[in-house]
C-alpha positions in Angstrom: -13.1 -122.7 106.4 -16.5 -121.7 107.1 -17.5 -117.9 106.3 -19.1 -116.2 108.7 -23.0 -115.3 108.4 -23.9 -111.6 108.8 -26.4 -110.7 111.2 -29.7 -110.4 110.3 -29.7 -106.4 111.0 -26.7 -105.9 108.8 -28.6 -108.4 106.2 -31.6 -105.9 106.7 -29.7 -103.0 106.4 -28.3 -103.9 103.0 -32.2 -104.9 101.9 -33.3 -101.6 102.6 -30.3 -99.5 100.7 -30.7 -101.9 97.6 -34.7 -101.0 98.0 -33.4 -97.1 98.3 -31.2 -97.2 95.5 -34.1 -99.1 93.4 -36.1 -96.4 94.2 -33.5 -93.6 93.3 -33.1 -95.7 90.2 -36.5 -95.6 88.9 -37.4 -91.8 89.7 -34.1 -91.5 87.5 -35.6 -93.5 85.0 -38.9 -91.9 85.2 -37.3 -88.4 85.2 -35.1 -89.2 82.1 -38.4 -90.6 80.5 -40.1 -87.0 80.5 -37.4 -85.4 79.7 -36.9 -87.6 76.6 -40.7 -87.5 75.7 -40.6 -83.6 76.3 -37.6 -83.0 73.9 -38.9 -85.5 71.1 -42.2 -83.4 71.4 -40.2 -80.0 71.3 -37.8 -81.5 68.1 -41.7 -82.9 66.9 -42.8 -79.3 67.2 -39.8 -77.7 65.4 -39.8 -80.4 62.4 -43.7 -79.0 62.0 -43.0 -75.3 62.2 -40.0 -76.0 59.9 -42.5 -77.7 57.3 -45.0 -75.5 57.7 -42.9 -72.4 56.9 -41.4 -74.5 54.1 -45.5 -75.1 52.6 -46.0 -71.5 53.1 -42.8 -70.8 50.6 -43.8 -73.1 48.7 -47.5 -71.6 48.4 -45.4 -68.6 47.5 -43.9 -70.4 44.7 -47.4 -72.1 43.6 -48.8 -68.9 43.4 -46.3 -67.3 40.7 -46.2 -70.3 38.7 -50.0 -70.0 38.5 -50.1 -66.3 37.4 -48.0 -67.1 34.9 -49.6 -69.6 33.3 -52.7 -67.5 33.3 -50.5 -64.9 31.8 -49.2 -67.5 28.7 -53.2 -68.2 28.6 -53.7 -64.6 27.5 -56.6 -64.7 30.9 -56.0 -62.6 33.6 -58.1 -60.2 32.6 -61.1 -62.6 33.0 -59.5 -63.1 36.5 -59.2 -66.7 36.9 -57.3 -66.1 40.4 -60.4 -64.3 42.3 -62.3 -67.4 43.5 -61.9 -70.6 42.7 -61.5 -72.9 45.9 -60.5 -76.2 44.9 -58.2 -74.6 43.0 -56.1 -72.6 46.1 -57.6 -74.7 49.4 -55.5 -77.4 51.2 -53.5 -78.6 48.5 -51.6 -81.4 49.6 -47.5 -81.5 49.2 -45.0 -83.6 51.8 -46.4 -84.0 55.2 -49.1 -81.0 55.1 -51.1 -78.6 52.7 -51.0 -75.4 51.4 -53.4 -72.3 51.1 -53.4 -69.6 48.9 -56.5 -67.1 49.8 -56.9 -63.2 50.2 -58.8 -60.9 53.2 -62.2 -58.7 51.8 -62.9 -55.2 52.8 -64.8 -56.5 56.5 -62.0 -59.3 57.0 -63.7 -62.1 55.7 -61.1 -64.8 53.7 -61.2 -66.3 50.3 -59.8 -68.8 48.1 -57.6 -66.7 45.7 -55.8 -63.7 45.2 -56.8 -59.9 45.3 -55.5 -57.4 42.6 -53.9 -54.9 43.7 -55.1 -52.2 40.7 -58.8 -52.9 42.7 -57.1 -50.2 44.9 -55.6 -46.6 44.9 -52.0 -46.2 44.6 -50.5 -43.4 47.1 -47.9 -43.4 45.3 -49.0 -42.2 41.6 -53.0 -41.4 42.0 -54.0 -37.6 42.2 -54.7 -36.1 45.1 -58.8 -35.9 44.1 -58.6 -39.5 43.8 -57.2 -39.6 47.4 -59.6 -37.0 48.8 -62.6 -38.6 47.2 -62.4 -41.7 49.4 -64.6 -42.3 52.8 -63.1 -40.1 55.3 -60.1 -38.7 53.6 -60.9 -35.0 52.2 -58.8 -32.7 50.8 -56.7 -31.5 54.1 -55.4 -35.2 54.3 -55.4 -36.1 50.5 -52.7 -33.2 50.5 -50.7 -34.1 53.4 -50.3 -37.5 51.4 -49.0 -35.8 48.4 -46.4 -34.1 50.0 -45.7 -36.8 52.5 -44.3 -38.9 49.3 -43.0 -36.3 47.1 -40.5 -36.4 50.2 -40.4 -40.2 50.7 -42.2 -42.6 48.5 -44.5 -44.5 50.9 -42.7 -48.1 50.9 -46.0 -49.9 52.3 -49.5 -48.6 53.4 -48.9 -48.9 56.8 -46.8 -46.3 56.6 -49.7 -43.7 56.2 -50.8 -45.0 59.9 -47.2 -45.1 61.0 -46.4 -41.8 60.0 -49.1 -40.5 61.8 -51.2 -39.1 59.6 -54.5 -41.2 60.1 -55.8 -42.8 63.4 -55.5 -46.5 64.1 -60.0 -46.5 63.8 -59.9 -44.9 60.6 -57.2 -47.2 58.8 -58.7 -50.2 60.2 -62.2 -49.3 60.4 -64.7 -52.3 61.6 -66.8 -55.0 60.5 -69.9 -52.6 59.6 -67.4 -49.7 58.0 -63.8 -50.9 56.1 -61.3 -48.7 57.5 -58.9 -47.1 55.2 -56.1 -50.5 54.8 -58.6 -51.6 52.6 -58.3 -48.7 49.5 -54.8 -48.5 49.0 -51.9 -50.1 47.6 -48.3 -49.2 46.7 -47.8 -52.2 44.3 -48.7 -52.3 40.4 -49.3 -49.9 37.6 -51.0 -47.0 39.5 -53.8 -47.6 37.4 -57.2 -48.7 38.9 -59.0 -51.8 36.9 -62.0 -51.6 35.9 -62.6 -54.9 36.2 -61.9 -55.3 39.5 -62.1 -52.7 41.6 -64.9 -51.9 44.3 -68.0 -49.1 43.9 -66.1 -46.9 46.2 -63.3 -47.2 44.2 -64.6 -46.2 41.2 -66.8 -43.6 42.7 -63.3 -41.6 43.0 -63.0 -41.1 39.2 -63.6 -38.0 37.8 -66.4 -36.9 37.1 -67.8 -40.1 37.2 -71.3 -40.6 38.3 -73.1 -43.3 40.2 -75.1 -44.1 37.4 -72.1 -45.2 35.7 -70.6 -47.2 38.3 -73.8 -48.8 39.0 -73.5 -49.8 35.2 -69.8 -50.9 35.3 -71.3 -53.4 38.3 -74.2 -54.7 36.5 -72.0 -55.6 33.8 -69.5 -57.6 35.7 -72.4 -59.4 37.7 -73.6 -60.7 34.9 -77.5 -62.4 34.3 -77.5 -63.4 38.2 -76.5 -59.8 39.1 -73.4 -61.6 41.8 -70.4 -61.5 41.7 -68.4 -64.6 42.1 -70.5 -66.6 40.0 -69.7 -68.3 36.9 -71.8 -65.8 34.7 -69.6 -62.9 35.4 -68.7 -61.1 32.9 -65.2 -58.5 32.4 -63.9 -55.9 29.8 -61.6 -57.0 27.5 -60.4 -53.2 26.8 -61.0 -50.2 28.2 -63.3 -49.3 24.8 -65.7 -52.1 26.0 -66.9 -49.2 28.5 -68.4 -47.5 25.5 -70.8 -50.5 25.3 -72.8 -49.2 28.7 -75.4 -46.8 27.5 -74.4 -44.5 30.9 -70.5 -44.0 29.4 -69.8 -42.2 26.7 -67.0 -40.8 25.0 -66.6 -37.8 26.6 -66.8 -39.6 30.3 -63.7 -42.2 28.9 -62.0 -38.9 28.2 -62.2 -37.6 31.7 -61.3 -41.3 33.9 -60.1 -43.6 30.9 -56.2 -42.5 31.9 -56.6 -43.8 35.0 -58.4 -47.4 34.0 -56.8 -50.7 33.3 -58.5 -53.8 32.3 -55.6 -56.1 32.8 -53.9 -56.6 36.7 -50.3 -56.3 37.2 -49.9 -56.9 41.3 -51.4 -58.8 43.5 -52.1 -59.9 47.2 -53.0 -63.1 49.2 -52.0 -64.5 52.5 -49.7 -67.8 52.0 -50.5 -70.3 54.6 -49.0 -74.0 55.3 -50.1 -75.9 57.6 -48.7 -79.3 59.3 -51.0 -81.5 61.1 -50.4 -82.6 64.4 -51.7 -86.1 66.3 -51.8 -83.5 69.2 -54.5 -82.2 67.2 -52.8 -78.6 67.7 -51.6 -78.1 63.7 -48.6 -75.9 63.3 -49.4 -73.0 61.0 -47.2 -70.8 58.9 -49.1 -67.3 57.5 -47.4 -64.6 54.9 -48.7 -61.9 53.8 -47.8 -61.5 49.9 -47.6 -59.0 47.2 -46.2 -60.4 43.7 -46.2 -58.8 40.6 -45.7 -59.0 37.2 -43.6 -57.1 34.8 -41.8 -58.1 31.8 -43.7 -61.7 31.7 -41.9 -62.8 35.0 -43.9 -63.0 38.1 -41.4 -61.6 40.9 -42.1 -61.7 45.1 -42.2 -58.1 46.1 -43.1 -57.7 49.6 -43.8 -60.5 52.4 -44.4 -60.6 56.0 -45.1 -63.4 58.5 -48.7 -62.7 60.2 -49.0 -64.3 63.6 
C-alpha cells in the first residue's frame, strides 16, 4: 500500500518550524557560548587575584627571611634593605612576581624597606620631641601625651581618627609631607641615627643644625647623596664623637634617644599576576615586621586598594 504524500503547504510548514527551531537552537548555542566564556573569564579572574594575594604573602615571607639573614650577617646597621632594586623588584615565583618597596615622605616608591626608628614613636618619645615637629607645638604634643597615657595609640592613624589633627595636616602634599610621614608606633622608641630624616633629628634636644647638617654629610658620603654606594653609617652611637660639631656634652643631652641599629620596619608587599587581557591582577599590603629576640615576626598588615 502506497503512503500518501503530504501537501506541499504542510511540507512547507514543517520546513519553516525545523528553520525556527534551528534558529532557537543556535541563539541557545550562542547564549550558552557567552555565558561559558564569561564564567571561564570570571574563574580566570579569581585564579589571578587568588595568586596574586598568594605573591603578596609570599613577599611577606621573602621579606622576613631577608632581614634575617642580614641580621646573621651582623649588617643592618649598614642598611642593606634601603635600596637595592634588583634585589626587591619583580621577582619571579609561580605564575607572577613579587615586589617588596616602601613610600618616601612626598609619596614617591622605592625598592626596599623603610625603618621604622627613622620616625618618632607616639608611643614612648617625649612630648618636646613631639612638639618640635612641623606643625605640632606644644598644645597638641600634650594632647598626644595624655591621649595615650589613656590608650596606647595602636596605629598612627589613630591620631587623625581620634580627631586630634586635620585630614591636610596628617597627609600634607607633594611640596609639604604631612604629618603620616614622622611617626610610628612600631620598634624600639628610639630614633636611628642612621636613618632618620633632618627634620627628624632636628627634634633632639638641644641639637643644633650644625650638627645635623654634619650627621648628613657623613652618611652621604664623598658624593654628598644618599642612596649611592659611598654612603657611609655609624657603627655605634660613639662614632658621633668623630663629627667635629658633636661633642660629649651634646651625646649627653640626645644620645638616650639614638640608635644605630633598626628594629622595625615598613614596605608595601605587592604581587602581581599578569593577564593576556593585559589588565594584571594586583595584590598591595601594607607591612610593618619587626625584630626582637633574633626572629623576624609580622606585626601589623593591611590590604591597600
Amino acid at each position: 500500500m502506497r503512503m500518501a504524500l503530504w501537501p506541499r503547504n504542510n511540507r512547507g510548514y514543517v520546513l519553516v518550524i525545523v528553520m525556527g527551531l534551528l534558529a532557537a537552537l543556535s541563539v541557545m548555542a550562542l547564549s550558552l557560548g557567552a555565558a561559558t566564556r564569561a564564567d571561564l573569564e570570571q574563574a580566570r579572574r579569581f585564579q589571578d587575584e587568588a595568586a596574586a594575594e598568594l605573591l603578596s604573602r609570599a613577599a611577606i615571607e621573602w621579606a622576613m627571611h631577608y632581614l634575617s639573614t642580614a641580621e646573621r650577617q651582623g649588617t643592618l646597621w649598614q642598611v642593606p634593605w634601603y635600596s637595592q632594586s634588583p634585589t626587591f623588584q619583580a621577582r619571579p615565583l609561580g605564575p607572577g612576581t613579587f615586589d617588596v618597596r616602601y613610600s618616601d615622605a612626598s609619596g614617591a616608591l622605592h625598592d626596599g624597606l623603610q625603618d621604622e626608628e627613622g620616625r618618632i614613636n607616639l608611643n614612648t618619645a617625649p612630648a618636646t620631641l613631639l612638639a618640635a615637629l612641623p606643625g605640632v607645638g606644644q598644645e597638641l604634643a600634650a594632647a598626644m601625651v595624655t591621649q595615650r597615657q589613656q590608650q596606647p595609640w595602636s596605629v598612627p592613624e589613630e591620631v587623625l581618627q581620634r580627631g586630634l589633627v586635620t585630614a591636610s595636616l596628617w597627609y600634607g602634599s607633594a611640596e609639604k609631607p604631612g604629618l603620616s610621614a614622622y611617626f610610628t608606633v612600631w620598634g624600639s622608641g628610639k630614633i636611628n641615627v642612621n636613618t632618620a630624616s633632618p627634620v627628624i633629628l632636628g627634634t633632639l634636644p638641644g641639637i643644633t643644625p650644625a650638627m645635623v647638617q654634619a650627621i648628613m654629610r657623613y652618611r652621604q658620603g664623598d658624593d654628598q647623596r644618599l642612596g649611592t654606594a659611598d654612603d657611609r653609617y655609624f657603627r655605634a652611637l660613639t662614632d658621633l664623637s668623630t663629627l667635629k660639631e658633636i661633642d660629649r656634652h651634646a651625646l649627653e643631652r640626645f644620645g638616650d634617644l639614638l640608635t644605630v641599629t633598626p628594629s622595625a620596619f615598613r614596605c608595601i608587599a605587592t604581587g602581581r599576576v599578569p593577564s593576556s587581557a593585559g589588565q594584571a591582577s594586583v595584590h598591595q599590603r601594607l607591612v610593618v615586621l619587626e625584630r626582637t629576640a633574633n626572629v623576624t615576626a609580622l606585626r601589623y598588615w593591611r590590604r591597600l586598594d
